[in-house]
C-alpha positions in Angstrom: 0.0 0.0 0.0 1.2 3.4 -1.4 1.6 6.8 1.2 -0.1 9.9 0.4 3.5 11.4 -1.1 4.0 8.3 -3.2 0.4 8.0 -4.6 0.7 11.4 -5.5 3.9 11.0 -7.4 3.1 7.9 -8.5 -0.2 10.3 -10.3 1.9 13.5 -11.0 3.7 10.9 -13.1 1.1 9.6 -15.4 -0.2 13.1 -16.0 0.4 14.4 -19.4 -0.4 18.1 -20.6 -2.8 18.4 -23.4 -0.7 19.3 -26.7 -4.0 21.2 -28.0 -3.7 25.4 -27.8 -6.5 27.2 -28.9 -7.1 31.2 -28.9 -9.7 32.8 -26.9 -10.5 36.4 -26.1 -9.0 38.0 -23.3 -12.3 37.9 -21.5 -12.6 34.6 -21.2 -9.8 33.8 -20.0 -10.4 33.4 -16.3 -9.7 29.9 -14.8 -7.4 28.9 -18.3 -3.9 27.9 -18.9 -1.9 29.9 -20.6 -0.3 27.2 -23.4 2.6 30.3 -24.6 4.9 32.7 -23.2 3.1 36.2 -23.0 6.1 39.1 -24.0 4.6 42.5 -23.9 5.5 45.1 -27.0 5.0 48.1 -25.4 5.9 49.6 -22.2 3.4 50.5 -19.3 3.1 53.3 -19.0 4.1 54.2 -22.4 5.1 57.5 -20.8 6.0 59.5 -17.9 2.2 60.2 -15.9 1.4 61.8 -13.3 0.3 59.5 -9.9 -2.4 62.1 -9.1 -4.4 65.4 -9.3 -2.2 68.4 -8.8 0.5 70.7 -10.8 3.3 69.4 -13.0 6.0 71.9 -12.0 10.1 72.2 -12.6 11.7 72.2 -9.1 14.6 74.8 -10.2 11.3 77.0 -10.3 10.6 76.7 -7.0 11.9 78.5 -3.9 13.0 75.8 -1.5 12.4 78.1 2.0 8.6 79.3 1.3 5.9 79.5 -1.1 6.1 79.8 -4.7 3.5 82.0 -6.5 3.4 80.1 -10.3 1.3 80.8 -13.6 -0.8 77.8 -14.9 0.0 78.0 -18.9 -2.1 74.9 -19.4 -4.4 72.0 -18.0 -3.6 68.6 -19.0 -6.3 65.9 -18.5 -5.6 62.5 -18.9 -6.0 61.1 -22.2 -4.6 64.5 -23.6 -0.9 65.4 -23.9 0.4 68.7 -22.7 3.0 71.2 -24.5 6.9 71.2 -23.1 6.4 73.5 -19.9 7.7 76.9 -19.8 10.3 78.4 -16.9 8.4 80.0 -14.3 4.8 78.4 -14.8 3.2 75.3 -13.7 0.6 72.7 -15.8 -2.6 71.6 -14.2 -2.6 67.8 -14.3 -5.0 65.1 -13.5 -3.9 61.1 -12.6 -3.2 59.7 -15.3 -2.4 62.5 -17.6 1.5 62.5 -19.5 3.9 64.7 -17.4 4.9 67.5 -20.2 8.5 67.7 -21.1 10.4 70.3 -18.3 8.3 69.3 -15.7 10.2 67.4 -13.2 7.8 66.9 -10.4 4.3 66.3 -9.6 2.6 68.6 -6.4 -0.6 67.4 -5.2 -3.3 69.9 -5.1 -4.0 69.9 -1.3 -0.4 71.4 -1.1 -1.2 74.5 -3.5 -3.9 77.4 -3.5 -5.1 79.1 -6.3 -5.5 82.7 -7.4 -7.1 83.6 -10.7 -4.4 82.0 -13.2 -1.9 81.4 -11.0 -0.8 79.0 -8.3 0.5 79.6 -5.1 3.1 76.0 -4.0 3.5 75.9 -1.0 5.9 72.8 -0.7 9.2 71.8 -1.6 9.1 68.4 -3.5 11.9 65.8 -4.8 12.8 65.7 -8.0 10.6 62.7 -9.8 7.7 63.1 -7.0 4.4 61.9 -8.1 5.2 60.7 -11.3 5.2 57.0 -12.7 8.0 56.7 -15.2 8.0 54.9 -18.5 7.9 51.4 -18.1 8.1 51.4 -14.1 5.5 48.2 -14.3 6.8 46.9 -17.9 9.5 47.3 -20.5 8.8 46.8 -24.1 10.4 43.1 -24.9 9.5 41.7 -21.2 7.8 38.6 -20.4 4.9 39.5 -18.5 3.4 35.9 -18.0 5.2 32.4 -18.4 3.3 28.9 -20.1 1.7 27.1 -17.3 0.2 30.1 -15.8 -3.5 29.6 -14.9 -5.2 33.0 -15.4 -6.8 34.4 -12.3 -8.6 38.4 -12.9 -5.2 40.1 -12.0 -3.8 37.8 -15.0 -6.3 39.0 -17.0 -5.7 42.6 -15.9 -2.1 42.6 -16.8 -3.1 41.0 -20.0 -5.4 43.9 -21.0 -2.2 46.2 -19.9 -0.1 44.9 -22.7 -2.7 45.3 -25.2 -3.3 41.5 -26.1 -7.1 40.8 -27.1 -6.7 37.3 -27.2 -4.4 34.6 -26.0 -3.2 31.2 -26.2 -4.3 28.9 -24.0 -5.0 25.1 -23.6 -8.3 23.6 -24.8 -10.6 22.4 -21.9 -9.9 19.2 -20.1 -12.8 16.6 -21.2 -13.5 14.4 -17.6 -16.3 11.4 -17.8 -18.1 11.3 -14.6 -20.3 8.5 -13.2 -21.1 6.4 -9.9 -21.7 3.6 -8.9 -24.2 2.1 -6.1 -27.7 0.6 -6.1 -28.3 2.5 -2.8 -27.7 6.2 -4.4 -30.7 7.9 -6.1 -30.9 11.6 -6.6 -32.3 14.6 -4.6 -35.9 15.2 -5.5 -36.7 11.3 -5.9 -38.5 9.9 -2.6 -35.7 7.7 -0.4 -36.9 3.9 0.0 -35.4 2.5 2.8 -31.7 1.7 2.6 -30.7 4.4 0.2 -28.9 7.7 0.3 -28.9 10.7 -1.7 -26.1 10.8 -4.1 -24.4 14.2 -2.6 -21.1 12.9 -4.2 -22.3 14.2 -7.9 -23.0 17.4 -7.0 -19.5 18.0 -4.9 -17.5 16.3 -7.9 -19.1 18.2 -10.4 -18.6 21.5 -8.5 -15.3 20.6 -8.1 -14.7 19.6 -11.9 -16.5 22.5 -13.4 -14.5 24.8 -10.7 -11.7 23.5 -12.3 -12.4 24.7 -15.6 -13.2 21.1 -17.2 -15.8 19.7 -19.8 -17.5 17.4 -17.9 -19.4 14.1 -19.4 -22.3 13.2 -16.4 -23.1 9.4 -17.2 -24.8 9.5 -13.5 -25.7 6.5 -11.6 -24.4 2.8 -13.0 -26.2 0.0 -11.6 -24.1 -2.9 -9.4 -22.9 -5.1 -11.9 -19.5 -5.8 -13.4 -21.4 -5.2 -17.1 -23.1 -2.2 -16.4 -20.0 -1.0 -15.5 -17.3 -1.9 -18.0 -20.1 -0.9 -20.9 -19.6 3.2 -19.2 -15.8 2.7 -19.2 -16.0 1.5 -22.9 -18.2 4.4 -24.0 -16.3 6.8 -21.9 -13.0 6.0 -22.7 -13.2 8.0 -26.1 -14.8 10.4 -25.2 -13.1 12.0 -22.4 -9.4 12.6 -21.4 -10.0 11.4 -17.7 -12.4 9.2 -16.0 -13.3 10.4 -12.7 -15.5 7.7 -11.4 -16.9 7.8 -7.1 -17.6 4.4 -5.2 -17.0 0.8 -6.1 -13.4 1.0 -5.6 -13.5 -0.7 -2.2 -13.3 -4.2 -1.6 -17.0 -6.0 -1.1 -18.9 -8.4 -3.3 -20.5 -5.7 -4.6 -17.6 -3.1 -5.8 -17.5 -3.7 -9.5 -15.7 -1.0 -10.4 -11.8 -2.4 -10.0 -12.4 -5.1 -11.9 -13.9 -3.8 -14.9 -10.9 -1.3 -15.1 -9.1 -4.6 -14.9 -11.2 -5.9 -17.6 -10.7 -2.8 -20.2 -7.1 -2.1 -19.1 -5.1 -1.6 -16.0 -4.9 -0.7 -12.8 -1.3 0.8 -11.5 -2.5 1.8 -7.4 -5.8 0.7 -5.9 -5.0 1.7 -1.9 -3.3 4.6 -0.6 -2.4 4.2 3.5 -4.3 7.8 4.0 -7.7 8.5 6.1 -10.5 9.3 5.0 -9.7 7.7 1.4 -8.2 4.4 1.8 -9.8 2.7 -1.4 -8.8 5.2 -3.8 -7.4 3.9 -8.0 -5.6 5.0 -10.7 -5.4 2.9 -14.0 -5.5 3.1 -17.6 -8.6 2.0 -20.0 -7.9 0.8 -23.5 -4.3 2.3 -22.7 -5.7 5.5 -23.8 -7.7 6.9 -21.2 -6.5 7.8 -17.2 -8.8 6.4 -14.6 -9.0 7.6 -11.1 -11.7 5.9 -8.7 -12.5 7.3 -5.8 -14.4 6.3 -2.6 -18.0 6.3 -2.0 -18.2 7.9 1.0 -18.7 11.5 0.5 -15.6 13.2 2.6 -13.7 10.6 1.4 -14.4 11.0 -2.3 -14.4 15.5 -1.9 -10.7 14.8 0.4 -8.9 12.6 -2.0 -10.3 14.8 -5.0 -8.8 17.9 -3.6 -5.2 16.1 -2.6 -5.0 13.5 -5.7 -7.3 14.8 -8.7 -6.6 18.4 -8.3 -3.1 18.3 -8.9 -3.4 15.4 -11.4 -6.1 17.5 -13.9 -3.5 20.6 -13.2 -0.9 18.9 -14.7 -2.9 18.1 -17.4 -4.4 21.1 -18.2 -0.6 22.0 -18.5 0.0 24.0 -15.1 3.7 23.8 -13.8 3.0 24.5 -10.1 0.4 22.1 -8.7 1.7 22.7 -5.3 -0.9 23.5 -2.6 0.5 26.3 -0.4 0.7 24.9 3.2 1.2 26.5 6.7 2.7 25.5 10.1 0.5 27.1 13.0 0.1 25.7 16.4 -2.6 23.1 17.1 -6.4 24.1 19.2 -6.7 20.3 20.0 -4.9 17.5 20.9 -4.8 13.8 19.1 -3.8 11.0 20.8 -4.2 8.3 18.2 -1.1 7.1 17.0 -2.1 5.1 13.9 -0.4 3.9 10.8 -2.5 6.0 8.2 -1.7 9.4 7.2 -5.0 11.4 8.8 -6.3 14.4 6.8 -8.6 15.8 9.5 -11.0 19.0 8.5 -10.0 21.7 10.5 -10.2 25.5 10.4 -8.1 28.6 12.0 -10.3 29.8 15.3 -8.3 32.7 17.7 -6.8 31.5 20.7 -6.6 33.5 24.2 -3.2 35.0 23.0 -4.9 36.3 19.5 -3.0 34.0 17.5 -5.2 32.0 15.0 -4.9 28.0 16.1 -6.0 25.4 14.2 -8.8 23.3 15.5 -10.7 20.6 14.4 -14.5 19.5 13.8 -15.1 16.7 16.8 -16.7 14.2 14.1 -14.1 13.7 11.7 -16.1 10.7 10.3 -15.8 9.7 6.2 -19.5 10.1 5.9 -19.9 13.5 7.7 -19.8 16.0 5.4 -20.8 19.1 7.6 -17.3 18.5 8.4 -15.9 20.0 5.2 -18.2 23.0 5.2 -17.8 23.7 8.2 -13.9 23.9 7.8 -11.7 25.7 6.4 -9.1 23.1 5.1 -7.6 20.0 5.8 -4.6 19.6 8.9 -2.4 17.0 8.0 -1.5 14.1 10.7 1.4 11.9 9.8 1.8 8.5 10.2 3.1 7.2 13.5 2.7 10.7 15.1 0.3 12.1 17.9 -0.4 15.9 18.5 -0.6 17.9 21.4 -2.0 21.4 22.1 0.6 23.9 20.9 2.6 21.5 18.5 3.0 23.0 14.7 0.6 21.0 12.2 0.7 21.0 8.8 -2.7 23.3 7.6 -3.7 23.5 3.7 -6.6 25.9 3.1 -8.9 25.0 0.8 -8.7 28.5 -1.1 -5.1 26.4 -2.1 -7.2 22.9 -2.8 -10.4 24.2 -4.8 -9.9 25.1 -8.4 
């Protein structure tokens, strides 16, 4: 049986990017993967501007003990461009607006008075105050954004900067979804006794979709070993992943391992890790990745974020699939020393001291999903170790697991 770090290598491993670029419009570009190196042609600014509303002025002009009494020989707005200033007068200027040649410095307004044409400075500023230079943010020639990158609205922002109306990106990841389980039947249908809402399609889609893939819903496959390898033979071709929930485990009735088995191969069934002990990855038709996850539904959304996140990143062509992670002090203490890496949901609450701690929900159970919304990420417990109030933990957020 595989650890968490070698099931995830053993995954990260088997991931290939997809070779397929397409262009889209800037716009839509949130949530994609940039498939090309962005290098910007122009500089931003393209000139020297002024960083707010005041008076473009040349410092020799001003008298560095006291006030200087100055004629305004012109008002520069921004989107306009201003005429080289003359000794001994000063330029009203707006944010934004190009700082005209001569002018040296920038005075905000609330330092200045006016009378009739003229205004009155009444401090002493350094030479380049209040004004962003050519290029400060980006020369003409620099790479603003490398390949890998997976555009978030500042992205998109800096983008927009440089001009670029469309971009290069990877196509859409293509995921087949289905479950299996004669017990699961979905909300709005009347429960008969022994069956359970199937809450695991609506997390795994929520999940997939907030990852930016086209996702394939084959929803519920019956219990049998032919019901199931006829999904992963129509699935197979359609989709770049199969992302299946339950059947992985080991009972009479867990079809799902052998009809991988059937139409391929499997290369990891069990990783030593709770919640999420049954979880597989294979290979159908030696085309197509699988990865099964458990039934249980903190099971399934856990492994998902820790296993299949980085594993469709990877594919979708991002370089850093690295959660980030933090070591803060423990609000609880855990006495169980087992041999199976825990992933407990947990969140950051203030202790006495002020200092955020993290604690944990008291029912870490696979099935209880108030768990996960109530936390606000998973603290990791290693194998062989116990925890005691105060000791460091390992705490990933799920702001650095989701999407």
């Amino acid at each position: 049986m595989l650890n968490a770090d070698e099931a995830l290598e053993l995954l990260l491993g088997h991931a290939r990017p997809i070779g397929e670029v397409e262009r889209i419009h800037t716009t839509h570009a949130l949530g994609r993967v940039l498939a090309q190196p962005l290098v910007s042609t122009v500089s931003v600014p393209p000139l020297d501007n002024s960083a707010m509303d005041g008076y473009a002025v040349a410092c020799a002009d001003l008298n560095p003990g006291g006030e200087t009494r100055l004629r305004v020989a012109q008002r520069i707005p921004a989107g306009s461009v201003g005429h080289a200033l003359e000794r001994g007068t000063a330029a009203r200027i707006f944010t934004g607006a190009p700082v005209p040649a001569g002018a040296d410095a920038v005075v905000m307004q609330e330092d200045c008075a006016v009378e009739g044409d003229e205004v009155i400075v009444r401090a002493t500023p350094k030479n380049g105050a209040n004004i962003r230079r050519t290029g400060e943010d980006i020369t003409v020639g620099q790479e603003i954004l490398p390949a890998g990158v997976k555009m978030r609205p500042q992205e998109m922002g800096l983008i927009a900067s440089i001009g670029l109306a469309d971009v290069p990106v990877y196509r859409k990841l293509r995921v087949a979804l289905f479950f299996t389980g004669d017990e699961i039947v979905m909300p709005g249908e009347p429960l008969q006794e022994g069956e359970i809402y199937n809450s695991n399609r609506y997390t795994l889609l929520g999940l997939l979709e907030g990852m930016g893939c086209r996702v394939a819903d084959f929803g519920i496959v019956p219990d049998s070993l032919e019901a199931t390898v006829e999904v992963l033979n129509q699935a197979w071709h359609e989709a770049d992943l199969i992302v299946t929930s339950g059947g992985v485990s080991v009972g009479e009735e867990d079809y799902v391992k052998a009809a991988v088995e059937r139409t391929g191969k499997l290369d990891m069934w069990k990783v030593a890790m709770k919640p999420g002990k049954p979880i597989a990855y294979g290979m159908v038709h030696d085309k197509t990745p699988f990865i099964g996850l458990p039934g249980n539904p903190v099971s399934a959304f856990a492994t998902f974020c820790l296993f299949v996140r980085p594993f469709i990143l990877r594919c979708q062509g991002v370089q850093n699939v690295t959660p980030r992670s933090y070591r803060l002090p423990a609000a609880f203490d855990w006495s169980k020393n087992g041999n199976r890496r825990e992933f407990v949901r947990a969140r950051l609450e203030p202790q006495a001291d002020g200092a955020p701690g993290v604690a944990i929900y008291p029912n870490q159970g696979s099935g209880v999903l108030t768990s996960a919304v109530w936390g606000e990420g998973l603290a990791e417990i290693r194998e062989g170790t116990t925890v005691a109030r105060g000791d460091a933990v390992k705490f990933t957020p799920f702001s650095e697991l989701l999407g």
